[in-house]
C-alpha positions as CSV (number, residue, x, y, z in Angstrom):
1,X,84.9,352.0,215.5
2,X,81.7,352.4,215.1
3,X,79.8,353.2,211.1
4,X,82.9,355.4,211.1
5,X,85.7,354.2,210.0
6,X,88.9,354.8,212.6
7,X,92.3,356.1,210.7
8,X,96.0,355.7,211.8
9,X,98.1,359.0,211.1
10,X,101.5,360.0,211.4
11,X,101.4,361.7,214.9
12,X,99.4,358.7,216.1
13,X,101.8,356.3,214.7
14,X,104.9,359.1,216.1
15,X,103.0,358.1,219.8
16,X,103.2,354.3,219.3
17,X,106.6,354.5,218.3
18,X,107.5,356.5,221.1
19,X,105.6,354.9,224.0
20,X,107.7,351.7,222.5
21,X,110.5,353.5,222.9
22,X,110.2,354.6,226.2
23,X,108.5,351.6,227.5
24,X,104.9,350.9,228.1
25,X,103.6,350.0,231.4
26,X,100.3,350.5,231.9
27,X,97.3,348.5,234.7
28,X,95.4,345.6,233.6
29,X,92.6,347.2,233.6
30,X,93.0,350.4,231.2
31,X,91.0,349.0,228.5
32,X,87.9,349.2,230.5
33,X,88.7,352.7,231.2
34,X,89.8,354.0,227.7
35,X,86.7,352.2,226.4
36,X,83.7,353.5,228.6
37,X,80.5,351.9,229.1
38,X,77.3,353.6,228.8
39,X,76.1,350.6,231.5
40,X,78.0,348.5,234.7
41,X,78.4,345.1,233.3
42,X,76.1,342.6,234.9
43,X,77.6,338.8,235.8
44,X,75.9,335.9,234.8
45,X,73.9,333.9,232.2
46,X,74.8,331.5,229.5
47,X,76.5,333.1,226.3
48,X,75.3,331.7,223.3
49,X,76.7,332.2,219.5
50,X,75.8,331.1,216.4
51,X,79.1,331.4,214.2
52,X,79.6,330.4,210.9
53,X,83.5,330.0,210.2
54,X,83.8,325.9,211.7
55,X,84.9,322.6,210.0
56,X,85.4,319.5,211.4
57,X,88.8,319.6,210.6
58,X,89.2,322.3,213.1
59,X,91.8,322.3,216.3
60,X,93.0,323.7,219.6
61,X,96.0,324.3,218.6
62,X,96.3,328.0,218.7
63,X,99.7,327.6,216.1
64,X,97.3,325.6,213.6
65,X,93.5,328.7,214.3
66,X,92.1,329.8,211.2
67,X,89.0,331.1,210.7
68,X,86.2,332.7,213.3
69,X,85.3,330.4,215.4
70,X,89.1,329.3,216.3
71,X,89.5,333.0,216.6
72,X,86.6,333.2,219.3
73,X,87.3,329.9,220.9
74,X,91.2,330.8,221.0
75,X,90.9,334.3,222.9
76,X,88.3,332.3,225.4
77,X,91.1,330.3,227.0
78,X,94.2,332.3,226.4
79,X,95.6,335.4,226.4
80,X,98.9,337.2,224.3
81,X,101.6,339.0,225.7
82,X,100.1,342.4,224.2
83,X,96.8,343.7,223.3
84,X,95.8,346.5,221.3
85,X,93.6,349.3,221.8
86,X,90.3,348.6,219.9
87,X,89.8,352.1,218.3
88,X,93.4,353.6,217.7
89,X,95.7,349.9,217.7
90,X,98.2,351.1,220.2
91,X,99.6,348.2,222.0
92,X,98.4,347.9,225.4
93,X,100.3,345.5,228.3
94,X,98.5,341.9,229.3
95,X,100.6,338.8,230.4
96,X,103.3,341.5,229.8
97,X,103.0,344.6,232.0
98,X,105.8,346.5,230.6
99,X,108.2,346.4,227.4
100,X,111.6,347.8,226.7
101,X,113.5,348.4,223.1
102,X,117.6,348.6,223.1
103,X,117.9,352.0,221.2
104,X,117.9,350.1,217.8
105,X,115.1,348.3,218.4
106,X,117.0,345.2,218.0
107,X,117.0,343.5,221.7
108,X,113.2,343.7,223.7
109,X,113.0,343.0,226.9
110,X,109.4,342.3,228.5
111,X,108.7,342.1,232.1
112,X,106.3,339.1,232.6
113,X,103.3,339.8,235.2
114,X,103.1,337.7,238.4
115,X,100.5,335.7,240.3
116,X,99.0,334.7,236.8
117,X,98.1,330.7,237.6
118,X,96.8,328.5,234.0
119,X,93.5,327.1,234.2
120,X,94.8,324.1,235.8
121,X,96.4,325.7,238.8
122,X,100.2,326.0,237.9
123,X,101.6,329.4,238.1
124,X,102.5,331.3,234.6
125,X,106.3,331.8,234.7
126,X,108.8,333.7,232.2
127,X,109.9,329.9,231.3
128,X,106.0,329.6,230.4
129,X,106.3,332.4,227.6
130,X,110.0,331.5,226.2
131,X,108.5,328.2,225.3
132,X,105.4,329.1,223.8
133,X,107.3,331.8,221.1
134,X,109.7,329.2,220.1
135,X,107.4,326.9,219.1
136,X,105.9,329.2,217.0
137,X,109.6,330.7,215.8
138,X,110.5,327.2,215.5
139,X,111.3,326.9,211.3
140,X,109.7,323.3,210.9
141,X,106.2,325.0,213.3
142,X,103.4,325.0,210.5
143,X,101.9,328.1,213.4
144,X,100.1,331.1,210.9
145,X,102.5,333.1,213.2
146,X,105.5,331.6,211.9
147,X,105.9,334.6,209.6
148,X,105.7,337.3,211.8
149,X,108.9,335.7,213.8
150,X,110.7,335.6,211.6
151,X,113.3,337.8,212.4
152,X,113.9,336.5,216.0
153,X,117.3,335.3,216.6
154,X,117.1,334.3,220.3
155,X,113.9,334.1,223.0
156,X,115.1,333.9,226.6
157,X,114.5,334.1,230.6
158,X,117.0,336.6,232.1
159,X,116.6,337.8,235.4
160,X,112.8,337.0,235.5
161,X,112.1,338.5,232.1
162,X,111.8,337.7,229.0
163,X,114.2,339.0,226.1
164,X,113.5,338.3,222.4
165,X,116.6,339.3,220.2
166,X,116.2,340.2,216.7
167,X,118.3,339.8,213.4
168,X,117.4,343.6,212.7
169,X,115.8,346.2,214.5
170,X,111.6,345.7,214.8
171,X,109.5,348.6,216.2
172,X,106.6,347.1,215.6
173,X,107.1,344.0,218.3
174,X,105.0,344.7,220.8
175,X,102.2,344.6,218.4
176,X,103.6,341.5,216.4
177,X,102.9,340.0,220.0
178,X,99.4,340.4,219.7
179,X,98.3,337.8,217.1
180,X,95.9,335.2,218.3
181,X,97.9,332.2,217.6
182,X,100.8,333.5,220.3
183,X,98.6,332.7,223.1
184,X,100.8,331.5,226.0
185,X,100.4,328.0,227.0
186,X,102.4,326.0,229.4
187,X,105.6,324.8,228.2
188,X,104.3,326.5,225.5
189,X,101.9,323.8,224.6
190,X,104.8,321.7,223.8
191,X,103.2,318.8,226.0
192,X,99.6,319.2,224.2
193,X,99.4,321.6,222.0
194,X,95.4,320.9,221.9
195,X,94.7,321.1,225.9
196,X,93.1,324.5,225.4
197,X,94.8,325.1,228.7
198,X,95.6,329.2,229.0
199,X,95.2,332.5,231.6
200,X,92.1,333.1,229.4
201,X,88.4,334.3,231.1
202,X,87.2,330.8,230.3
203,X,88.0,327.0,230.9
204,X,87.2,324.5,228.2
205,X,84.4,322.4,229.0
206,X,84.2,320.4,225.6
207,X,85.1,321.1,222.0
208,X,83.2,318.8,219.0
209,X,85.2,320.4,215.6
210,X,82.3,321.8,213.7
211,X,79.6,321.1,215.8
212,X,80.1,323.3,219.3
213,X,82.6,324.4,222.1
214,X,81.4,325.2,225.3
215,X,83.2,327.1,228.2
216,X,82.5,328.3,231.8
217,X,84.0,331.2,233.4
218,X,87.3,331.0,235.2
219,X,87.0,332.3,238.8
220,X,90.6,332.6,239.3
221,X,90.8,334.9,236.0
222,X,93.3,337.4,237.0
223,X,91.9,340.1,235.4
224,X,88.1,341.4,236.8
225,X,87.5,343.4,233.9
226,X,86.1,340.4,231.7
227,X,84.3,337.4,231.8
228,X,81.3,338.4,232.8
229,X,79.2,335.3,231.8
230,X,79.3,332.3,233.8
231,X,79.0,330.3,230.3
232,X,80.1,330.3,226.8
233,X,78.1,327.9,224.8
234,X,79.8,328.2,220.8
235,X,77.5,326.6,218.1
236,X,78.9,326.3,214.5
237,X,76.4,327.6,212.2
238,X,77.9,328.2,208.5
239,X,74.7,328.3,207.2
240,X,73.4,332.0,207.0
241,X,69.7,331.4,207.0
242,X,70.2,328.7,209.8
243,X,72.2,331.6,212.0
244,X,69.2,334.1,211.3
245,X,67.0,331.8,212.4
246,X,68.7,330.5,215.3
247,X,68.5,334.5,216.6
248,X,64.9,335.6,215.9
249,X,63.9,332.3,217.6
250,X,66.3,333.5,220.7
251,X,68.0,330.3,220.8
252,X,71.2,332.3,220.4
253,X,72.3,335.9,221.3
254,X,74.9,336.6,218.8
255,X,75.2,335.7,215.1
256,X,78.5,336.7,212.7
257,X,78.9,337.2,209.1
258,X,75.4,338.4,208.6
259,X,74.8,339.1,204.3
260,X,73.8,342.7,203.2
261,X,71.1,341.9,201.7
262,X,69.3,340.8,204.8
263,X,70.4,343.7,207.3
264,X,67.7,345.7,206.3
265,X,65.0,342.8,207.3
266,X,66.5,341.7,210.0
267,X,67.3,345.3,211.7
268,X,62.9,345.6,211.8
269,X,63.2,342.4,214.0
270,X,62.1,344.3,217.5
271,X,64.8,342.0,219.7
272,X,67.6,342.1,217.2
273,X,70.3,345.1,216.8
274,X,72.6,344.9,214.1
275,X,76.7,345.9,214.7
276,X,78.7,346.9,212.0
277,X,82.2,347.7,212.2
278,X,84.8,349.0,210.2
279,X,88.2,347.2,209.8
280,X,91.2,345.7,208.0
281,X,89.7,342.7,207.0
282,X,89.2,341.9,202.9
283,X,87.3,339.3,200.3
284,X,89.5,338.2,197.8
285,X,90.3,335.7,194.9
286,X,93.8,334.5,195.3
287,X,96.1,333.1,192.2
288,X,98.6,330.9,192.9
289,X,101.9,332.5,191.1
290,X,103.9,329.2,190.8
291,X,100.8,327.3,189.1
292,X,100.1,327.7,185.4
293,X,98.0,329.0,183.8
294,X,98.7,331.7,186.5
295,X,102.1,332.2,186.6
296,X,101.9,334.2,183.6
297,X,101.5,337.9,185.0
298,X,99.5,339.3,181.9
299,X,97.1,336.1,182.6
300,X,97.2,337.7,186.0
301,X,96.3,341.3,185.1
302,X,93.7,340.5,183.3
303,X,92.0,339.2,185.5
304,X,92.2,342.5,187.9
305,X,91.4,344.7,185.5
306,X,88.4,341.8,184.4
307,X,86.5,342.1,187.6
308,X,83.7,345.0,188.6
309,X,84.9,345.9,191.9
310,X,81.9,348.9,192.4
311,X,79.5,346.3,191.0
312,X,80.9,343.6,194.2
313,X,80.7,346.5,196.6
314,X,77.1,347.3,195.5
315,X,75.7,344.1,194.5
316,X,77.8,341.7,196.7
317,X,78.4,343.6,200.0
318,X,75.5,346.0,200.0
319,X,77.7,348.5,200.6
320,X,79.1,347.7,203.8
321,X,82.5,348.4,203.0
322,X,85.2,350.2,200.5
323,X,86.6,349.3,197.3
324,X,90.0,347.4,197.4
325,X,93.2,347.9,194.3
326,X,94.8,344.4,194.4
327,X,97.2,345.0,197.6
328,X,96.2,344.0,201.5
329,X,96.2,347.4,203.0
330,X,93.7,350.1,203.5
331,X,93.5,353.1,205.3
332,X,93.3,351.8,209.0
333,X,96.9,350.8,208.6
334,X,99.4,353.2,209.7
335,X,101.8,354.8,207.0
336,X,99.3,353.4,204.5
337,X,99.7,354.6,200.8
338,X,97.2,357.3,199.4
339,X,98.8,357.7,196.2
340,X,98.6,354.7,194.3
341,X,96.2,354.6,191.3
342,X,93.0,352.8,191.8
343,X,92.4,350.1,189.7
344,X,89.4,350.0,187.7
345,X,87.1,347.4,185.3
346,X,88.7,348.0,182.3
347,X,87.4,345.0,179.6
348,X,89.7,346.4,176.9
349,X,92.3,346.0,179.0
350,X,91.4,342.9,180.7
351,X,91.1,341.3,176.8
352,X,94.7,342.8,176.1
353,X,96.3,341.2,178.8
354,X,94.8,338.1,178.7
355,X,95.7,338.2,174.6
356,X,99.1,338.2,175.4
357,X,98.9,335.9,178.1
358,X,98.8,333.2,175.5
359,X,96.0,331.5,177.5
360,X,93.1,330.1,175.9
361,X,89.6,328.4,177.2
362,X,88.1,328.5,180.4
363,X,89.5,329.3,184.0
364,X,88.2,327.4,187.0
365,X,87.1,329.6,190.0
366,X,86.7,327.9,193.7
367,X,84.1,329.7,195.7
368,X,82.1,329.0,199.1
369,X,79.9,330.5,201.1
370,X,82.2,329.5,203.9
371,X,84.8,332.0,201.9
372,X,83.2,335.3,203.2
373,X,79.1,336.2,203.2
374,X,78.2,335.9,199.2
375,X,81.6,334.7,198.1
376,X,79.2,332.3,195.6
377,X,77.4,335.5,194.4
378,X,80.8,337.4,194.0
379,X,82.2,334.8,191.6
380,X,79.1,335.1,189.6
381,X,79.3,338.6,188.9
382,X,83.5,338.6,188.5
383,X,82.2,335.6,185.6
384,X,79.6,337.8,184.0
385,X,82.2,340.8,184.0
386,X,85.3,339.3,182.3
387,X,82.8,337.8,180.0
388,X,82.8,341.0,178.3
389,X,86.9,341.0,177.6
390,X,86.1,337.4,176.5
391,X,87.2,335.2,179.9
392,X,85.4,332.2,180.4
393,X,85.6,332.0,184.5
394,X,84.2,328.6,185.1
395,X,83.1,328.7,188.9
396,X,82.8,325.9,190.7
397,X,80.6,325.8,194.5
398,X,82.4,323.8,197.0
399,X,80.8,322.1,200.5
400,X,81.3,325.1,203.3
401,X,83.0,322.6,205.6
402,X,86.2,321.7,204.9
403,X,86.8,324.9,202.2
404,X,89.8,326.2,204.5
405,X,91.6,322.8,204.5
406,X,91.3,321.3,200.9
407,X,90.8,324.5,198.7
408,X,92.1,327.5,200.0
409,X,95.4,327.6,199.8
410,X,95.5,324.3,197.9
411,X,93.6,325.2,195.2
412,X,95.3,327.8,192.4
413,X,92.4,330.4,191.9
414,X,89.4,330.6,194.8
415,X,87.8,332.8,196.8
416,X,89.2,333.7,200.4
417,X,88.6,335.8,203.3
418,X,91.6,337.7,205.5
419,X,90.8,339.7,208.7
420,X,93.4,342.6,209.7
421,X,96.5,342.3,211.6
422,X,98.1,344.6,213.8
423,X,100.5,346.7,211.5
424,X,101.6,346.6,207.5
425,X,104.3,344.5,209.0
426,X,101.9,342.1,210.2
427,X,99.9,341.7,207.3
428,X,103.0,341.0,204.7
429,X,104.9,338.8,206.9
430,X,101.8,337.0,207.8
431,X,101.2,335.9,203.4
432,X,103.4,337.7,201.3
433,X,107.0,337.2,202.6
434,X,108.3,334.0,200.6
435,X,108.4,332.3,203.7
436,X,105.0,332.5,205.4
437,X,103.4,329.8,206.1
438,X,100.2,330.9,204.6
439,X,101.8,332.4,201.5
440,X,97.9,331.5,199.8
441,X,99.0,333.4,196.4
442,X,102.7,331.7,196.2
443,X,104.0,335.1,195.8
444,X,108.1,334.6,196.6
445,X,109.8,337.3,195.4
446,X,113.2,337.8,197.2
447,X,113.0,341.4,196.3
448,X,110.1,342.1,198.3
449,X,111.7,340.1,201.3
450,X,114.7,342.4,201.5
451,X,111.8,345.4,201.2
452,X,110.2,343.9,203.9
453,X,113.1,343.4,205.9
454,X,114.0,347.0,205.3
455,X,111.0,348.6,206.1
456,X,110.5,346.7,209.3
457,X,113.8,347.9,210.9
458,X,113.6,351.4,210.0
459,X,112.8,354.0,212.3
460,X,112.3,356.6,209.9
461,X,108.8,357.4,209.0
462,X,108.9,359.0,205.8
463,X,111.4,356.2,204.8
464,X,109.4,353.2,205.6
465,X,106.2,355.1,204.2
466,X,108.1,354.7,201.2
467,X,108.9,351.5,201.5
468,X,105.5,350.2,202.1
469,X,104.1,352.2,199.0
470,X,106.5,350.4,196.9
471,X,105.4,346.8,198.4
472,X,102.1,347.9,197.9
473,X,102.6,348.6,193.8
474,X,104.5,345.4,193.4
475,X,101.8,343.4,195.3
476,X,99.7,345.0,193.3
477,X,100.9,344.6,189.8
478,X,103.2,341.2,190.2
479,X,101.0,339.6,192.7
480,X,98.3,336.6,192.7
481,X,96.1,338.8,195.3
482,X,92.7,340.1,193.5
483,X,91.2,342.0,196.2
484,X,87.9,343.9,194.9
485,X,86.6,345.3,198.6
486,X,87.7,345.5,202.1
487,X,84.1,344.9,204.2
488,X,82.9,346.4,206.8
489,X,81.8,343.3,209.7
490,X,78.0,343.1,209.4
491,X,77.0,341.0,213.0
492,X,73.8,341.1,214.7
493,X,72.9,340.4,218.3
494,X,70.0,340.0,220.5
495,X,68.9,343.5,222.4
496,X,70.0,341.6,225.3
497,X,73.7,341.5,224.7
498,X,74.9,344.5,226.1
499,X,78.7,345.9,225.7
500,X,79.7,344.7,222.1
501,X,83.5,347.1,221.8
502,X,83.9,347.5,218.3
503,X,87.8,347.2,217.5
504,X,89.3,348.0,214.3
505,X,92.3,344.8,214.8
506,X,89.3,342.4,213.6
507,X,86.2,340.9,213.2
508,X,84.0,339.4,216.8
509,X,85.6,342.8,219.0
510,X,89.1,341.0,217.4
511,X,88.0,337.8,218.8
512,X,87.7,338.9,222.8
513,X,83.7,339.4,222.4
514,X,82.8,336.6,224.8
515,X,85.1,338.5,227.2
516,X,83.9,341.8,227.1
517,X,79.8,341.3,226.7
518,X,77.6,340.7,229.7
519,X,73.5,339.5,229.4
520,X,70.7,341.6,230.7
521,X,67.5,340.1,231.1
């Protein structure tokens, strides 16, 4: 996934299905092999990054990770079930070495690898696994994967495996299983959810929320195909000039989140190279459809058609990225639609619907710089363009830390930020089904539940194709999602971080960088 942006397609999505089907069993080690390396990792050295994406509100609890640097620190310590191939999303075996389907795809049964031990020395067992997906199952968990369980009826141990049962038929599972909050704890982190204890490449040495993390490598990791650092030092740096700073100077090797308008500058620095990858992930303003004045729809639509999404991409992103039509998925999503009208700034209509709305004076906009890179600057330009269909956006700059706890998703109307997820299924279940946990727009429609439903048990490719379009239009035109670009992630690392993988599940190699980059001097 490099400048190019990677594409599922049917017969790719036709393979994943039926390598499900059939059972996947593959070594520990194919990632390294599927993903070549122009150079043999070298072991050693102290990995430093500067990542905004930190509040001191933050925890270890994998159930409770938002945000980058819980997505870092969580795939330092722990590892899923599944993994997913960086450039084509297939779903590849980790603390799970093979899977098998019933033939309706409601009963999975997943062979759990052996001779795993958790960073404090106890062995990883089946029982290990059943406890951590229950917890997260659990209907009173507050886990962001709470969503994308949903549909499990029963999570077991029989005869050394582990079986998850399913209200209806899921053939996206094995991917479901890759989320970054599933990571397996023991007991399931039942005991202490924060301990940070996991199979993961590194050990927690100390953890300040919002200030740092550091880890060291774990010599019993049972994978050698990672970890090649013997440290992981993890500095919270929201500020963006502070994180360019921090790398020019060398006091850091990586940096995240880097703004468009600076790539250009920084990529003349002669020890700094600049990674850009392609992805799933999305800026957004959110409306909260429960919450006047936004749960009038008209009130709604005019503010989609009031917003200049080419003038965002250009002004706001620099480019680095495409141009969104109010609904979560793009074309790196398999069975994604390609039919759907785009959207576009339309003041005429933007004054219409917000005629009829009813609603009169202004309309107060949440923004951060914490939201995504020039969230602040994107507000200001949505203000200025549905100034000319006569909306007064008031916007309103809120401290970085603390954004994702006391505005987003509190807050009716601010800016937000959402990385990809592994499948369409993933993404909906994750904040459009009425029940997700992190439902940010308050869009409960039981409708698009029973869709949902639908479309995640069938088997049929044409038919859930069809199904997906049609959430897609109603997310789209009924929704509280405004979503004016996906982005391309703009990072920048010293010329000394070799093997950066770009993956197209997320942002930071989808969290596993500090596992697969090595230092050369």
């Amino acid at each position: 996934m490099d400048n190019l942006q990677k594409t599922f397609n049917v017969s790719r999505r036709g393979f994943l299905q039926g390598s499900a089907m059939l059972g996947l069993s593959a070594s520990a080690g194919v990632l390294s092999t599927v993903s070549a390396r122009a150079q043999e990792p070298k072991r050693g050295g102290n990995l430093r990054l500067g990542l905004a994406g930190g509040a001191s509100a933050d925890t270890l609890d994998p159930a409770l990770a938002s945000a980058s640097v819980l997505f870092v620190i969580a795939h330092c310590w722990g590892d899923t079930l599944v993994e997913s191939h960086p450039e084509t999303g297939a779903a590849l075996p980790s603390l799970s070495e093979s899977w098998t389907p019933s033939p309706d795809a409601k009963e999975w049964t997943f062979k759990i690898r052996t001779g795993v031990t958790f960073h404090n020395g106890k062995p990883m067992t089946p029982a290990d696994v059943v406890a951590t997906l229950r917890r997260h199952a659990d209907e009173s968990s507050q886990s962001g994967a709470l969503g994308l369980l949903a549909g499990i009826k029963q999570i077991e141990e029989r005869a050394g495996n582990v079986v998850i049962t399913l209200a209806e038929g899921n053939a996206d599972l094995p991917l479901v299983l890759t989320d970054y909050h599933l990571q397996i704890q023991p007991n399931g982190g039942k005991d202490n959810p924060n301990a940070a204890i996991g199979t993961g490449p590194y050990k927690l040495v100390a953890f300040e929320p919002g200030i740092r993390a550091n880890f060291e490598r774990n010599t019993s990791d049972w994978r050698d195909d990672r970890g090649f650092v013997d440290s992981v030092e993890i500095t919270v740096m929201n500020d963006s000039t502070a994180r360019i700073s921090a790398l020019s100077a060398g006091q850091v090797d990586f940096i995240n989140t880097i703004e468009p308008k600076v790539v250009s500058l920084l990529s003349n620095a002669p020890n700094v190279e600049i990674l850009r990858s392609a992805g799933k992930g999305f800026y957004s303003f959110l409306m909260h459809c429960d919450t006047a004045p936004f749960d009038n729809n008209d009130l709604r639509l005019a503010l989609k058609y009031a917003i200049d999404r080419e003038a965002i991409l250009k002004q706001v992103v620099g480019g680095f990225g495409t141009i969104g039509n109010d609904y979560p998925v793009n074309a790196n999503y398999a069975l994604a639609p390609t039919d759907i009208e785009q959207r576009a700034y339309d003041p005429e209509k933007a004054a219409f619907h917000f005629k009829k709305s009813g609603h009169d004076g202004p309309i107060l906009l949440r923004t951060s710089e914490a939201a995504f890179p020039g969230a602040v600057e994107a507000a200001q330009v949505f203000q200025q363009s549905a100034s000319k269909a006569g909306i007064q956006i008031q916007v309103q700059r809120d401290p970085n830390d603390g954004y994702w706890t006391e505005v987003w998703n509190v807050q009716p109307f601010c800016a937000s930020y959402w990385g990809g997820r592994p499948t369409q299924d993933g993404r909906y279940s994750t904040s459009y089904v009425s029940t997700a946990e992190w439902n940010d727009t308050r869009f409960k429609r039981p409708d698009f539940d029973a869709m949902a439903a639908k479309a995640r048990a069938e088997l049929d490719e044409a038919k859930r194709r069809i199904l997906y379009r049609d959430m897609a239009v109603m997310v789209r035109d009924e929704g509280g999602l405004i979503l004016p670009v996906f982005n391309d992630y703009v990072n920048a690392a010293s010329k000394t971080l070799k093997g950066f993988v770009h993956d197209i599940g997320n942002d930071l190699s989808n969290g596993r960088m500090a596992s697969r980059v090595w230092l050369e001097a």
